[in-house]
C-alpha positions in Angstrom: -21.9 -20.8 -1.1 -23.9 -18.3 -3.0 -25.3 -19.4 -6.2 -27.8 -16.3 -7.0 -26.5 -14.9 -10.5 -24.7 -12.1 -10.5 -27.0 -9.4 -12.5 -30.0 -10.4 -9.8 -28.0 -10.2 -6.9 -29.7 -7.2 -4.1 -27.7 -4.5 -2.1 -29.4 -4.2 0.6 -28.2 -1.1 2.5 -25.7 0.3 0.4 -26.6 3.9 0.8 -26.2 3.9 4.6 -23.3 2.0 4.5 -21.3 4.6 2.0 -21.9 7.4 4.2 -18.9 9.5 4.8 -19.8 11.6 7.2 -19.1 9.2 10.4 -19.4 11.2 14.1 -20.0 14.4 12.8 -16.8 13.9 10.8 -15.6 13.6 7.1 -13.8 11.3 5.9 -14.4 11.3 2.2 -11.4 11.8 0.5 -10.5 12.5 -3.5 -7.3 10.5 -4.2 -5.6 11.6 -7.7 -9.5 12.5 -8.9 -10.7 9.1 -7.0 -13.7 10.5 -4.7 -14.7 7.7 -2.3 -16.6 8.3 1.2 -14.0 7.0 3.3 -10.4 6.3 2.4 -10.4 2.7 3.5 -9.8 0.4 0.4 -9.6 -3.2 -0.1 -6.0 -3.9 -1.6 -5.7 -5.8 -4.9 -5.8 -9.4 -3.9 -8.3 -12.4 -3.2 -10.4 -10.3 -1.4 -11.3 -8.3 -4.5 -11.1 -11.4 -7.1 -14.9 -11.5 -8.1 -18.2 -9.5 -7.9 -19.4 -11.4 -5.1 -16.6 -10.3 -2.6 -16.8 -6.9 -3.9 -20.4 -6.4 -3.2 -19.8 -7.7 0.5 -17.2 -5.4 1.2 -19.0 -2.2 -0.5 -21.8 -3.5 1.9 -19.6 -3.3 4.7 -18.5 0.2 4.3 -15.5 0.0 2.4 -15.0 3.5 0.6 -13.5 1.7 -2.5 -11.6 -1.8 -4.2 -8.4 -2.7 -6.2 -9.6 -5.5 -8.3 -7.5 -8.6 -8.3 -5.0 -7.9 -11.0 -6.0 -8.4 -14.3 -3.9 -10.2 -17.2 -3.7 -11.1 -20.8 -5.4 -14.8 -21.5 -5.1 -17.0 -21.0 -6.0 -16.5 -17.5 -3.0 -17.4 -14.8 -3.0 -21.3 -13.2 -2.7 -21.4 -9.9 -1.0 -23.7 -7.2 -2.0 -25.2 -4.1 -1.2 -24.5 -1.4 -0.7 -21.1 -1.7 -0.3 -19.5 1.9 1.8 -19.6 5.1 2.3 -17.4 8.5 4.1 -16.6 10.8 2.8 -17.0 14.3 3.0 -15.0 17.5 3.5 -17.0 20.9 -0.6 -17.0 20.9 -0.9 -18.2 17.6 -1.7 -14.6 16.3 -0.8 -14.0 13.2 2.3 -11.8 12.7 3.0 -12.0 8.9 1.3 -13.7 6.4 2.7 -15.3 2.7 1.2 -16.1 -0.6 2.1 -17.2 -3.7 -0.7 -17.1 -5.3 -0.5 -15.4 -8.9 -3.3 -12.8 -10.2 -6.6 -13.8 -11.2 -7.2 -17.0 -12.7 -10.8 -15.8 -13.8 -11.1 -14.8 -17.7 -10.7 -11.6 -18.7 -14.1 -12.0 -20.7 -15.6 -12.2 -16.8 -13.8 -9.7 -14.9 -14.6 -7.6 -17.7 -18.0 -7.5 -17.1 -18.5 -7.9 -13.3 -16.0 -4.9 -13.2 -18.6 -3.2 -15.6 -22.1 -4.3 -13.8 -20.2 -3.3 -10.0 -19.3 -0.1 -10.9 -22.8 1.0 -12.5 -24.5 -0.6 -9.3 -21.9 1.0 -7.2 -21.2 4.9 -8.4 -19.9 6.6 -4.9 -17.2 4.0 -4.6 -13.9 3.9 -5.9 -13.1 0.8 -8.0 -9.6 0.5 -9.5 -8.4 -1.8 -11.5 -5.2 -3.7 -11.3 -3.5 -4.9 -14.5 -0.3 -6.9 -15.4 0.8 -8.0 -18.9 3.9 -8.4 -20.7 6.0 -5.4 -20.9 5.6 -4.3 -24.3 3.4 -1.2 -25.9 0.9 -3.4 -27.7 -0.1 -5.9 -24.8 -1.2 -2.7 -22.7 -2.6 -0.9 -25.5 -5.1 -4.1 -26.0 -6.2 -4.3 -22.2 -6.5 -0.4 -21.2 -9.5 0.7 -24.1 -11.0 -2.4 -22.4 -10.5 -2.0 -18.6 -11.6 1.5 -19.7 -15.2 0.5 -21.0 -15.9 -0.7 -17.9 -16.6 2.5 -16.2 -13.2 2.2 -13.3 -12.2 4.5 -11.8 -9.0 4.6 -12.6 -6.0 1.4 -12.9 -3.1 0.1 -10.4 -0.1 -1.0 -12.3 0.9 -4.2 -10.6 4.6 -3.4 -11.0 5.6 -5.9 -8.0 4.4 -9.1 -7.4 7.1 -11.0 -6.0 7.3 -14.4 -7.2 5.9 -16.2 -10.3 5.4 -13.3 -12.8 8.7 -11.8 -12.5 10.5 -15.0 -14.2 7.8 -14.3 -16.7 9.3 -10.3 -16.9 6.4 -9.2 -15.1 5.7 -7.7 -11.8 8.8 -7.4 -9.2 10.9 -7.7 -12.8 9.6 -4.5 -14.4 9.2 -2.7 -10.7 12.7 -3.0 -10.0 13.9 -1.3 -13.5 13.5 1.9 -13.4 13.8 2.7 -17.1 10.9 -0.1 -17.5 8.3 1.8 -14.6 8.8 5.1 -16.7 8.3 3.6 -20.0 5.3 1.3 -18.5 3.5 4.4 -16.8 4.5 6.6 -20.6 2.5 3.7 -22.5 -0.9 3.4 -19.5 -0.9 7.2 -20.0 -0.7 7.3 -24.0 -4.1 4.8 -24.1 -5.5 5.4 -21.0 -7.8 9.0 -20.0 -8.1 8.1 -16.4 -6.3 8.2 -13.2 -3.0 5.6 -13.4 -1.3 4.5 -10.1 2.1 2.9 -10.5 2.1 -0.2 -7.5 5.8 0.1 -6.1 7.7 -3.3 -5.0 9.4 -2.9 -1.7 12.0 -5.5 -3.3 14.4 -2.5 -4.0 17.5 -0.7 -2.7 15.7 3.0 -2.8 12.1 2.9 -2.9 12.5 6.7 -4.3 13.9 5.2 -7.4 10.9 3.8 -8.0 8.1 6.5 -7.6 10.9 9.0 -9.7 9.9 6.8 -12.2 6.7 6.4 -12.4 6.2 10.3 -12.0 8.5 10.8 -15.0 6.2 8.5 -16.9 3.5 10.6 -16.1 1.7 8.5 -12.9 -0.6 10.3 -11.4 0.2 8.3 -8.3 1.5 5.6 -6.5 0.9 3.2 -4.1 3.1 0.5 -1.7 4.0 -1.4 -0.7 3.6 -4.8 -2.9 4.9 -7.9 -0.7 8.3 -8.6 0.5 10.0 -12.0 -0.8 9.9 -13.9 2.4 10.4 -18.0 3.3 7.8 -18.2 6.6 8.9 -21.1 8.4 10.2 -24.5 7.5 8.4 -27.9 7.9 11.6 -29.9 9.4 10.2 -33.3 9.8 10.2 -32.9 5.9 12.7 -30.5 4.8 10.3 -28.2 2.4 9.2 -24.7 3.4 5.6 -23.9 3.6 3.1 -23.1 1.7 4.6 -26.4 0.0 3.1 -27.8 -3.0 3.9 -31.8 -3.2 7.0 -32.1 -1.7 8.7 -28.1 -2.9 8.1 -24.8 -1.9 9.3 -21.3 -3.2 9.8 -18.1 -1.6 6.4 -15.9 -1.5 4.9 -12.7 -0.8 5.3 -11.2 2.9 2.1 -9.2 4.2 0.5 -8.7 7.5 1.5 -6.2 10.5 4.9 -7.3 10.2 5.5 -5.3 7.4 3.6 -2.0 8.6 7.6 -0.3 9.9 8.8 -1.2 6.4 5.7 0.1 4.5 6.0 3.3 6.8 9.3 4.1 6.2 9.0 3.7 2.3 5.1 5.9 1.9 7.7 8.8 4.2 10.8 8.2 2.0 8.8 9.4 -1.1 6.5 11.9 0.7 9.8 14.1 2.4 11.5 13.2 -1.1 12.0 16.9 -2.9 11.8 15.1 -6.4 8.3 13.9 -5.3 6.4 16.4 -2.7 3.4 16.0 -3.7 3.2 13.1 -5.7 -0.7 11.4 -3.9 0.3 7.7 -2.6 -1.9 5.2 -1.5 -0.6 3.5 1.4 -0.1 -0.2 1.9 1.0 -3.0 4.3 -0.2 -4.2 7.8 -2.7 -2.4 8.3 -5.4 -3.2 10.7 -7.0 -0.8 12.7 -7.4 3.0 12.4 -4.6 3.6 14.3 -2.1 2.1 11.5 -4.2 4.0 9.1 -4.1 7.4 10.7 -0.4 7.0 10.9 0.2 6.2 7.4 -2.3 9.3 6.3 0.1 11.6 8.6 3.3 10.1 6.7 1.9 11.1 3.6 -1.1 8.9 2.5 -4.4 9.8 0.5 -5.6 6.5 0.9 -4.5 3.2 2.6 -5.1 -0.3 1.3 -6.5 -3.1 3.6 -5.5 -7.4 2.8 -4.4 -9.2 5.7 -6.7 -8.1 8.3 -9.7 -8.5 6.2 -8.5 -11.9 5.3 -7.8 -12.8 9.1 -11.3 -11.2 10.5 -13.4 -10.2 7.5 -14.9 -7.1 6.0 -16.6 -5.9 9.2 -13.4 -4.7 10.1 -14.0 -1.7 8.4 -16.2 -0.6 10.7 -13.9 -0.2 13.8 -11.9 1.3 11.7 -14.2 4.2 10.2 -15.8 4.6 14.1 -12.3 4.8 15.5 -10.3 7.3 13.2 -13.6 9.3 12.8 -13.8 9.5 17.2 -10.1 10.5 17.0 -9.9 12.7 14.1 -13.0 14.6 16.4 -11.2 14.3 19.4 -7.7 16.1 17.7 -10.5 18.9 16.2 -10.1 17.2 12.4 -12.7 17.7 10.5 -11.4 15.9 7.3 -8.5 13.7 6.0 -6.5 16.5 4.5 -6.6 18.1 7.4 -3.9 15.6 9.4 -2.7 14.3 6.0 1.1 14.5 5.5 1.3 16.4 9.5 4.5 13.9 10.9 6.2 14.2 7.3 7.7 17.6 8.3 9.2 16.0 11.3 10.7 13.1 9.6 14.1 13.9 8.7 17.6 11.8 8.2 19.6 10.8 11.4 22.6 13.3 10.5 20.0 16.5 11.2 18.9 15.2 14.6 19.5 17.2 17.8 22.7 15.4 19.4 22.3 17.8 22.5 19.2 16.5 23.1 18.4 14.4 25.9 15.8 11.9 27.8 16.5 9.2 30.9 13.9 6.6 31.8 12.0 7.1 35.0 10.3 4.0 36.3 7.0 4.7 38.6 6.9 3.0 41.6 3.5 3.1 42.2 3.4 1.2 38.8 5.9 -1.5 38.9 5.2 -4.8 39.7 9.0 -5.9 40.2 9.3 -8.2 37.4 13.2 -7.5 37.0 12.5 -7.2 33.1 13.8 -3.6 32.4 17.2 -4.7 34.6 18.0 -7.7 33.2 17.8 -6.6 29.6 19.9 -3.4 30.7 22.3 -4.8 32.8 23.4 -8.1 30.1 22.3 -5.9 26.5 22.7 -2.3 27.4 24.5 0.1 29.8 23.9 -1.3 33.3 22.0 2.5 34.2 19.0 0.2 36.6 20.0 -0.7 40.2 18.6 -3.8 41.6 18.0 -3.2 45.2 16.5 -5.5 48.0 13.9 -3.2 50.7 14.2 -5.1 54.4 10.8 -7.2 53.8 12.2 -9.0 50.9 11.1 -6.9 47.7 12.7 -5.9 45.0 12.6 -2.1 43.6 14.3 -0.9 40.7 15.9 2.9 40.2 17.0 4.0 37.2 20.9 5.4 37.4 20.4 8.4 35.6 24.4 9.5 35.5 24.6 6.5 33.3 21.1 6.4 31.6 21.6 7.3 27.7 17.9 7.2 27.2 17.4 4.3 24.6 14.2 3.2 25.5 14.9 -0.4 25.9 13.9 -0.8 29.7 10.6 1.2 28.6 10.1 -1.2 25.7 10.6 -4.3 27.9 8.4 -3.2 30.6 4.7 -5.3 30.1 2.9 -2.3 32.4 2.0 0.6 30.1 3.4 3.7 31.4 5.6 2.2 34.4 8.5 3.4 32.5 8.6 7.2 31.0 11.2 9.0 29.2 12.4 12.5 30.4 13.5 15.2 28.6 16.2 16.8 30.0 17.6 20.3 30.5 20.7 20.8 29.1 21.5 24.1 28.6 23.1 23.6 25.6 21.8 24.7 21.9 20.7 22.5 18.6 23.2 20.2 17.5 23.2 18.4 14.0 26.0 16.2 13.5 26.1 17.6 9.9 27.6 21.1 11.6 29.5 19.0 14.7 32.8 19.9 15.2 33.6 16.1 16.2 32.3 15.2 12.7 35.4 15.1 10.1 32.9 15.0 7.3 31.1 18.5 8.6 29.3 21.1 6.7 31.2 24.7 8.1 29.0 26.9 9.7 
């Protein structure tokens, strides 16, 4: 445990490791008037909950923090346990659930780490995360303070899932919309920097939610928070874990798990007309630069790392800068913005697809190693389109059916060889096909 005081404690390093040029390419970004030299960021949570940890992870490379979420004293009590998972076969973890509250440090303290880390620290981006009671003069105390520190701007915690909400905080005020405007109205009445509303994914229409916070003035947003989630139960005694005594409560959901959900939501408000070009931040299982490069092309400025750094620490963020700066070279991009928002175009609503269009699976040969897998799930789940045949020494070989193959992937999403199974477009000869303008559609638009 380190015990060295905070004001003498040395950086060793810290210029090299903020570099944001990283194989001949940039990957500095400026989020909402944020500069950092790379757009990974440590999400607000215990990785960010003191001085210490931050230092480690600037060390590392991060390009910038969310401090643990600040409140109004005195300080939030904690439980214990606090967290629970949800395991693949392997014991890999899948999902991951807290719930733990926000920082249970003084204000007084945060205060002034927040202060010292940012002075020591200039190229990196350090928000700060708040949460207090949903009236004017409770903010108007906290953001002169926050302020004084030298942040670079704040994160409204609008959606912490469990334990603040019964207190009308969080996931209580996030899933008001009237409250988000009026929250965001008040940050940006006493507040002269950069203010990103935190969206809950604990809603019907995530677009609700960033309509808000851009009517209040938010200059952006960022999601998603955690999903209220029960992991797994303990059924010699009947309590759901994390359990504390002999009870447990529903958490906070995190981990690669949620990265489809968090996906969906970032391109919900990036295709959203009401919010074009509203800059989000984007959150939720991520964990290599893969995820990260795929949120950016859905509409993110910036993504938000908890879970994985948790799981395997801040070196993490190395692989990840070396791997979307090889790729980004590779594809001939020589910055963020130059890929940002690049699938958003192509995400539209299901009644706009092409219903003429047209793939069957193809299964190579050469590839398969005959493990029935792609026939048995098609033959008892889906539209019996593989034959099973028998060759005279005894193996099996599978051929797709393509008469009946309606190209749904499953056989290719079954298969455990990569590329064994392809999907083929096919010619059709017939023209673009929306079933908005389908004449078998009763609800049509006319032509």
């Amino acid at each position: 445990m380190n015990t060295t005081p905070f004001n003498t404690l040395s950086f060793p390093g810290k210029k090299n490791s903020g570099d944001s040029v990283v194989n001949g390419v940039d990957l500095s970004v400026n989020f909402a008037g944020i500069k950092a030299p790379n757009p990974f960021w440590l999400a607000s949570a215990p990785p960010t909950d003191k001085a210490y940890n931050v230092v480690r992870a600037y060390e590392a490379g991060w390009g910038g923090v969310v401090w643990k979420t600040l409140g109004e004293e005195p300080a939030a009590v904690n439980v214990s346990s606090r967290y629970s998972a949800h395991y693949g076969k392997n014991r890999e973890v899948i999902g991951f659930n807290n719930i733990e509250l926000i920082t249970d440090r003084s204000l007084e303290i945060n205060l002034k780490e927040i202060t010292q880390v940012k002075k020591d620290w200039p190229d990196r981006a350090l928000i700060v995360s708040i949460m207090v009671p949903c009236n004017e003069e409770a903010w108007a105390y906290i953001l002169p303070l926050v302020e004084a520190t030298g942040a670079d701007g704040i994160e409204l915690n609008l959606g912490c899932p469990h334990g603040m909400p019964e207190r009308g905080m969080g996931a209580a005020v996030g899933q008001n919309p009237d409250l988000i405007e009026k929250v965001t109205y008040w940050c940006k009445k006493h507040y002269s920097k950069p203010v990103i509303v935190k969206l809950t994914p604990n809603i019907t229409d995530i677009r609700v939610g960033a309509q808000a916070a851009l009517r209040g003035g938010a200059d952006a947003v960022s999601l998603i928070n955690t999903i209220n989630s029960i992991t797994s139960i303990d059924l010699d005694n009947m309590v759901a874990k994390p359990t504390v005594g002999h009870q447990s409560t529903h958490g906070g959901y995190c981990g690669s798990a949620v990265k489809p959900i968090a996906l969906n939501m970032v391109a919900e408000i990036a295709r959203d007309p009401a919010t074009p070009t509203l800059p989000i931040s984007g959150i939720g299982g991520i964990s290599t630069w893969r995820d990260a490069a795929e949120f950016i092309a859905l509409g993110a400025g910036s993504v938000q790392v908890c879970t994985a750094a948790m799981l395997n620490g801040f070196r993490i963020v190395e692989e990840m800068k070396d791997g979307l700066s090889r790729w980004m070279a590779e594809k001939g991009y020589d910055s963020i913005e130059a890929f940002s928002r690049k699938a958003v175009p192509h995400t539209t609503d299901w009644k706009h697809l092409d219903i003429n269009f047209k793939t069957i699976a193809h299964i190579d040969q050469d590839l398969c190693i005959e493990c029935g897998r792609c026939y048995i799930a098609c033959e008892d789940t889906s539209h019996q389109s593989i034959a099973k045949l028998t060759e005279q020494d005894g193996a099996r070989r599978y051929e797709v059916i393509e008469d009946e193959c309606v190209g749904c992937n499953l056989c290719q999403i079954t298969c455990p060889v990569e590329n064994c199974i392809t999907m083929v477009p096919q010619e059709t000869g017939k023209p673009f096909l929306a079933w908005d303008n389908d004449p078998r559609n009763p609800f049509r638009v006319a032509s």
